[in-house]
C-alpha positions in Angstrom: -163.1 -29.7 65.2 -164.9 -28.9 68.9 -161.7 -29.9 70.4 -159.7 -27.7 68.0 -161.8 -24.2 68.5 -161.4 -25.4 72.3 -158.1 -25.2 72.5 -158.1 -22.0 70.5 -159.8 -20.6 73.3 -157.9 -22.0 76.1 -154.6 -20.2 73.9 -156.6 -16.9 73.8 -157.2 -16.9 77.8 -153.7 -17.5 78.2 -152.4 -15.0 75.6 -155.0 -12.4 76.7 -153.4 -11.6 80.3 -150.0 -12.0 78.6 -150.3 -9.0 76.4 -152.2 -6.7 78.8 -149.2 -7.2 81.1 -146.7 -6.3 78.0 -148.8 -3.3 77.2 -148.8 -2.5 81.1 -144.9 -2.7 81.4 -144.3 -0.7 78.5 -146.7 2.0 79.2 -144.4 2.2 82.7 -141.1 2.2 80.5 -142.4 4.9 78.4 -144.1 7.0 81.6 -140.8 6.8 83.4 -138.5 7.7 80.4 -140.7 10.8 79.9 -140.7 11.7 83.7 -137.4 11.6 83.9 -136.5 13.0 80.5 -139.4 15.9 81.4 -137.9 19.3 80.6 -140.4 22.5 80.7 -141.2 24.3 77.2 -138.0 26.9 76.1 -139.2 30.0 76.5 -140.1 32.2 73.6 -137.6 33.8 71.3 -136.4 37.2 73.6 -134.0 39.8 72.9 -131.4 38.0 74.1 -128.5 39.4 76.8 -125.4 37.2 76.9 -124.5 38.4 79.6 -123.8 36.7 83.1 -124.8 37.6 86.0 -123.2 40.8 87.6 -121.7 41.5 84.5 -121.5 45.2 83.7 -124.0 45.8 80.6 -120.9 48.4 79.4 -118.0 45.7 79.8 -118.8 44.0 76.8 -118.5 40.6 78.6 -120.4 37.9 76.9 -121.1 34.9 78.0 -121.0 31.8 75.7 -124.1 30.3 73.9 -125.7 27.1 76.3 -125.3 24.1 74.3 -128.2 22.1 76.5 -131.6 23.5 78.5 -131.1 24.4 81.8 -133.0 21.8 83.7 -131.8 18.2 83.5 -133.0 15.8 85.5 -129.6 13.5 85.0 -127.0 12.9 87.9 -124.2 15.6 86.9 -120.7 14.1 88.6 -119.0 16.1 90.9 -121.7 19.3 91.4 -123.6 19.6 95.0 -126.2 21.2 94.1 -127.2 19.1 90.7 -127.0 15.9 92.8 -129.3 17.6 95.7 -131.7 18.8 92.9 -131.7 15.4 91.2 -132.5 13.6 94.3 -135.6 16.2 95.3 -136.8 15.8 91.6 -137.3 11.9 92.3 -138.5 12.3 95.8 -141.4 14.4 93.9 -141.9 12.2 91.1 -145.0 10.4 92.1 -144.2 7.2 89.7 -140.2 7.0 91.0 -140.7 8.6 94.5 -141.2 4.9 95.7 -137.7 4.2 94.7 -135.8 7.2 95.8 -133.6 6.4 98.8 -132.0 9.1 100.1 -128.2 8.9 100.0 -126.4 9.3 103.6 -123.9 11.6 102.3 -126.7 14.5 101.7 -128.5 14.4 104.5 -131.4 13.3 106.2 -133.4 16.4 106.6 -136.0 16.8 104.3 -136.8 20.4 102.6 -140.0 21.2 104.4 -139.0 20.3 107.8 -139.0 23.5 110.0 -135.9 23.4 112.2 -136.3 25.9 115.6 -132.6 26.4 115.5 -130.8 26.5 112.3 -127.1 27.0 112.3 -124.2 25.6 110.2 -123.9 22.2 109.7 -120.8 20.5 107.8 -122.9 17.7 106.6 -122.7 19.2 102.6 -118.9 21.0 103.1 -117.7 17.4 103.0 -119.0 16.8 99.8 -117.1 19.7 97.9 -113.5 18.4 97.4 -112.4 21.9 96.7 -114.6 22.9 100.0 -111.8 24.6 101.9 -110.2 26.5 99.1 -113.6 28.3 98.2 -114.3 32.0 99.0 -116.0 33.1 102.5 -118.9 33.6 101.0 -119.3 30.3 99.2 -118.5 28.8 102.5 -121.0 30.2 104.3 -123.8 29.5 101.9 -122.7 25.8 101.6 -123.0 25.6 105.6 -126.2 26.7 105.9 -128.0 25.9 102.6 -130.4 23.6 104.6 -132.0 26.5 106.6 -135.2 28.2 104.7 -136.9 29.2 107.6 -135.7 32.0 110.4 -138.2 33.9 112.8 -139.0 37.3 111.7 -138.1 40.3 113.9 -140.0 43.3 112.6 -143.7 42.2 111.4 -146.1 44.6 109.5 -149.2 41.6 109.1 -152.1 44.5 108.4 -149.6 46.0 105.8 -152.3 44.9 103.0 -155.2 46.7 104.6 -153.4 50.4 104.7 -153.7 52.4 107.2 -156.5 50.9 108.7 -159.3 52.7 107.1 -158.9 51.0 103.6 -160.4 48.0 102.6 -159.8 46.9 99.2 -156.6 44.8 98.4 -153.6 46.5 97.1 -153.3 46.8 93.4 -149.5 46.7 93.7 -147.2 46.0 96.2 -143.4 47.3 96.4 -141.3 44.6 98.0 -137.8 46.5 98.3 -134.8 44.9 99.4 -132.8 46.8 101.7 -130.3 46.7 104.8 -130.6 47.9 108.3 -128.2 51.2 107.8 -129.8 52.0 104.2 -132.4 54.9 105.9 -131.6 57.1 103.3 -132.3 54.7 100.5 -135.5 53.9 102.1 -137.1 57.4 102.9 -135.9 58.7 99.6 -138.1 56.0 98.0 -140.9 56.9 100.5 -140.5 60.2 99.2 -140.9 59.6 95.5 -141.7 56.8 93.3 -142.1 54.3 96.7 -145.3 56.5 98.7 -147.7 54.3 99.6 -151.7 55.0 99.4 -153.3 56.0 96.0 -151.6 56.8 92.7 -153.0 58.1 89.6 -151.7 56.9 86.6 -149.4 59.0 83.8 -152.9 58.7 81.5 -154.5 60.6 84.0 -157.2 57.9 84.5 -157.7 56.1 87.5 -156.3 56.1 90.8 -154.6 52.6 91.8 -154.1 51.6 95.8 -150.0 50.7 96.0 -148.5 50.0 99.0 -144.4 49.6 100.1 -142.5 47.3 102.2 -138.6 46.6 102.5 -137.3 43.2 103.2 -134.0 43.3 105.8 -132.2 41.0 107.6 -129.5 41.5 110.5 -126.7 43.3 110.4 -123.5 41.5 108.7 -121.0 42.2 112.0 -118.2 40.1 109.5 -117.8 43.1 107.3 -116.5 44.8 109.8 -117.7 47.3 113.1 -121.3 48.8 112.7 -122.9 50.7 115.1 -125.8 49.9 116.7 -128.7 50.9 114.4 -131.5 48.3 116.2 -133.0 51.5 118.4 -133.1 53.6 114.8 -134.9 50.6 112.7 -137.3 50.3 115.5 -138.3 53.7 115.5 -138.3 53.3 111.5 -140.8 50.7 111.5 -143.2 52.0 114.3 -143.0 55.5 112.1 -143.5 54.0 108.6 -145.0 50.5 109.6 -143.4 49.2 106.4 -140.2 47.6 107.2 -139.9 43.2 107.7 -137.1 41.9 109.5 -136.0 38.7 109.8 -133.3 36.9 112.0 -130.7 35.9 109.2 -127.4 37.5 108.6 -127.6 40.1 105.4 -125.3 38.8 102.8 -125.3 38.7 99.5 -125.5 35.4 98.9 -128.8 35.4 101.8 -131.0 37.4 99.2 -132.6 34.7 98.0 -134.1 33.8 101.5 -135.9 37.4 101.1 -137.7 35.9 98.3 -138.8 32.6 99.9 -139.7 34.2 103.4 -141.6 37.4 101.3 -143.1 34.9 99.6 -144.0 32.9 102.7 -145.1 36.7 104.0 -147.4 37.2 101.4 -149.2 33.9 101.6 -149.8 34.7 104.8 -151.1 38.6 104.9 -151.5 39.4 101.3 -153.0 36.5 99.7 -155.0 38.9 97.3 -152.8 41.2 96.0 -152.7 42.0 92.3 -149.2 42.5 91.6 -145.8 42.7 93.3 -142.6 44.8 92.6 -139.6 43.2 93.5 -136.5 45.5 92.9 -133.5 47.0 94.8 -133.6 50.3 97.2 -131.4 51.5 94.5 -133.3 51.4 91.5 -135.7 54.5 90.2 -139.1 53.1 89.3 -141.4 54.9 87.1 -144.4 53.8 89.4 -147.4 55.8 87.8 -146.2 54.3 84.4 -145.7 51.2 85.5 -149.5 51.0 86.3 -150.8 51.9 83.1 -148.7 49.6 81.9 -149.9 46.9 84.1 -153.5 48.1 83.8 -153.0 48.1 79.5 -151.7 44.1 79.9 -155.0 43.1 81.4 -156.8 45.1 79.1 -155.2 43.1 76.3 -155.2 39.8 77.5 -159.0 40.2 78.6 -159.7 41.1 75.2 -157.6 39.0 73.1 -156.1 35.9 74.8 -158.9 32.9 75.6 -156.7 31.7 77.9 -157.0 35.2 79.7 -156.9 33.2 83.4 -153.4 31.7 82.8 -152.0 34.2 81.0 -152.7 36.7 83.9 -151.7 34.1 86.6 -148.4 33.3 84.9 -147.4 37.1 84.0 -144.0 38.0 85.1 -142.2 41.2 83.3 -138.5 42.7 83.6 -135.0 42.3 82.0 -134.5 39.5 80.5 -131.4 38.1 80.8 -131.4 34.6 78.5 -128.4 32.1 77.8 -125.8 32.9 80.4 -123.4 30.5 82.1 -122.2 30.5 86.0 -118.9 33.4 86.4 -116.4 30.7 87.0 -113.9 33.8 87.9 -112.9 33.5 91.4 -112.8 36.5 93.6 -115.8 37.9 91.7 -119.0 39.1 93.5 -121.2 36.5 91.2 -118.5 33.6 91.6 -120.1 30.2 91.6 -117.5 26.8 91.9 -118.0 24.1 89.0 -118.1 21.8 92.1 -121.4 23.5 93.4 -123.2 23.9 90.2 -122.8 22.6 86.8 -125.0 23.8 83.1 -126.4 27.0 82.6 -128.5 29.6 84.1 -132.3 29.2 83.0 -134.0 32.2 81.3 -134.6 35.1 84.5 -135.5 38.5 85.2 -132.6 40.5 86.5 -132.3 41.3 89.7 -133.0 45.2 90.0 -136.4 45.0 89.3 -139.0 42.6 88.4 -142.8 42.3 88.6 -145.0 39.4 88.9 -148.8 38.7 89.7 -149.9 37.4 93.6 -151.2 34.7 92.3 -147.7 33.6 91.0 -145.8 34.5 94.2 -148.3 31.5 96.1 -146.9 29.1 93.2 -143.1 30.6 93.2 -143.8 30.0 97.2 -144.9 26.2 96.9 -142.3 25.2 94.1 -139.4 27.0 95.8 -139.6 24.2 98.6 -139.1 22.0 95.5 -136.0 23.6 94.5 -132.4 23.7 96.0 -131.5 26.8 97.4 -128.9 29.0 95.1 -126.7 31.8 96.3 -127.9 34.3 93.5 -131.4 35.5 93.7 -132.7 36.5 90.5 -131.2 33.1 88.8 -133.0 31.6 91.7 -136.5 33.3 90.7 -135.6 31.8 87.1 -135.2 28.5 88.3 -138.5 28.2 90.3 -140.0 29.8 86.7 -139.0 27.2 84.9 -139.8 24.5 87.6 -143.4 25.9 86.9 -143.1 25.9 83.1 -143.3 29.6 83.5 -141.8 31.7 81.1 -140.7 35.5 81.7 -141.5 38.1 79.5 -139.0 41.0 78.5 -139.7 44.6 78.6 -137.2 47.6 77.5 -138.2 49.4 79.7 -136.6 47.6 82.4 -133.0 49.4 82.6 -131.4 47.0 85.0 -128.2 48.2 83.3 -129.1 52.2 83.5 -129.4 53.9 80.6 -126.2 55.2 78.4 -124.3 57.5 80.2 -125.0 60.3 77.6 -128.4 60.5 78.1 -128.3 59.7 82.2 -129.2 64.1 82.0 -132.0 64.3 79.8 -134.9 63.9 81.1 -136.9 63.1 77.6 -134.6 59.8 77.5 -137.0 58.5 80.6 -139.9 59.0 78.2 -140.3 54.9 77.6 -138.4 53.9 81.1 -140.1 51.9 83.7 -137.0 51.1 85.6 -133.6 52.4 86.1 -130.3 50.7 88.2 -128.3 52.4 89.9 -129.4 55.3 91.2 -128.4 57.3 94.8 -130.8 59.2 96.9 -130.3 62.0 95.6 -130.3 61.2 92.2 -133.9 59.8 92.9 -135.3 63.2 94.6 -133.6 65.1 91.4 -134.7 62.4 89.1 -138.5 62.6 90.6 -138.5 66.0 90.5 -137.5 66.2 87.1 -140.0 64.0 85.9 -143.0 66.4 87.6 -143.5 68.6 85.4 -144.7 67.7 82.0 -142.1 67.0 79.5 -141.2 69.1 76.8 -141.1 68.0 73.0 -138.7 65.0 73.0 
């Protein structure tokens, strides 16, 4: 009998370490299958637009209904970018990073190294079969899709603290994107809804402190002859002290380094700031009512939402543009090769205007070195979103589209407006003028 309970403990010593091992490798299985599985939460139901990008809003081009989220973590054959987006996604996995070897064929650089000189490098062309057929454009980004960070030129680092007299951090800062011969563009938005310094709301309440800046780059010389407008733009930013500059060629395809180096920027010297506005030097903005509104969210969230913190930190507001696929039509502005990048576009804010809090841009800055660079900006701000499980939130009253061309005229139809695209400089000096004095019964 003594020998009999001996034995059945000598068989419960062995067993033991046995199935805490078992439960140990399937806890791993399970861990792993969920890493790599791991897609972010969809993003609540939206008005939807299937529209792609650069679509007109009047064309009545739709794009077809995604079958499959946006961000998959599987190997997809034959696309650059998905295989240089799966291979970062493992290399910041902390239970596969120890696995991940970096394939030759993609390089050996790794996305936050710093590079003094950064020029094109063939080391990804090779890997596009269909390399040497693909627009200029394409080309170009494909070349130098390893280079994040340039020098900047023109520096405005005591932007944040006014004119030198103020001391409280911005309420809301205007990053504009613009190009070196776009003066008017620029000092018609100095002029109306873009003047920096202290602006009352349309409610007549309190006076917020807003300040401006315009994002450039160099001069494109490949579009053809410019003149030399360097003398001008320095006399423009000593004048305004609101223009950045960095040493990258202004294309297209380059605007999404504007939002990784502005978001670099602001890390940097405006680390505080409430909210930013990041829109076009064509668009009309609506600034005094885009306050309120701004002021009115935290108002709500403070009051309702117990998760008021998160809900403030994650806020990002615009036109929402949900369910589109890549424009697979070569020739086209928005053209993007099914060898470069295959699925569909995650949920994003169009690109004419979009607003988002500080604290988000130091996130979107930190998970953008996570994520492969793309060649169109505002699907780019969508895909560092929904690295971050961030979801964007649509307003009406961002026109990204413009309004119907019937009521363009009437001043009443900018009643609920917060944003309008396209607009010339001297539609905006009309348009602002208009909108001065108090509107009639609409």
């Amino acid at each position: 009998m003594a020998r009999s309970r001996c034995n059945g403990k000598v068989l419960c010593l062995f067993l033991l370490p046995c199935v805490m091992v078992s439960h140990l490798v399937i806890y791993i299985m399970v861990s792993i299958f969920v890493a790599v599985s791991y897609s972010p939460p969809p993003p609540p139901q939206l008005p939807l637009h299937f529209v792609a990008t650069g679509a007109s809003g009047n064309s009545g081009a739709q794009a077809s209904h995604p079958v499959r989220p946006f961000w998959n973590l599987r190997l997809e054959d034959g696309a650059l970018w998905n295989r240089l987006q799966h291979i970062s996604d493992r290399e910041h996995n902390p239970i596969l990073r120890s696995n991940v070897t970096r394939p030759k064929i993609l390089g050996t650089r790794h996305p936050q190294e710093k590079m003094v000189v950064c020029g094109q490098d063939e080391m990804w062309a090779s890997q596009l079969h269909d390399f040497n057929t693909l627009p200029a454009q394409m080309k170009e980004f494909v070349l130098s899709m390893h280079c994040r960070y340039y020098p900047i030129l023109l520096n405005q680092p005591n932007l944040c603290a006014g004119d030198g007299t103020e001391t409280e951090t911005p309420f809301l800062l205007m990053a504009i994107k613009s190009q070196v011969g776009n003066f008017e563009n620029r000092q018609a938005i100095r002029e109306t809804w873009g003047r920096s310094g202290w602006i009352q709301g349309d409610d007549g309440g309190r006076f917020w402190f807003v300040r401006t800046v315009f994002l450039l780059a160099r001069q494109d010389t490949e579009t053809g002859p410019h003149p030399d407008l360097s003398a001008l733009l320095d006399l423009e930013s000593r004048t305004h002290e609101d223009i950045l500059q960095w040493d990258f060629k202004d294309s297209f395809f380059n605007l999404t380094l504007k939002d990784i180096l502005f978001w670099d920027w602001v890390s940097k010297h405006c680390p505080h700031i409430h909210y930013i506005f990041k829109g076009d030097d064509d668009v009309f903005v609506r600034t005094r009512a885009l306050l309120d509104y701004l002021n009115q969210h935290e108002a709500t969230v403070q009051k309702t939402d117990r998760n008021k913190t998160k809900d403030l930190d994650d806020f990002v507001v615009g036109d929402v543009i949900a369910n589109a696929w890549p424009n697979r039509q070569p020739g086209t502005k928005y053209y993007i090769p099914d060898s470069f990048y295959k699925g569909t576009y995650p949920a994003y804010a169009g690109g004419g205007g979009v607003v988002y809090t500080g604290s988000l841009a130091m996130r979107l800055k930190e998970v953008s070195q996570r994520v492969s660079l793309f060649p169109i900006d505002d699907v780019y701000l969508g895909m560092c979103l929904h690295r971050l499980g961030v979801s964007p939130s649509h307003h009406s009253g961002f026109l990204t589209f413009d309004l119907p061309e019937d009521l363009r005229e009437k001043p009443c139809a900018y009643h609920n407006v917060l944003l309008v695209h396209k607009r010339s400089p001297k539609e905006m000096l009309t348009l602002w003028k208009e909108l001065q004095v108090p509107p009639q019964e609409c």
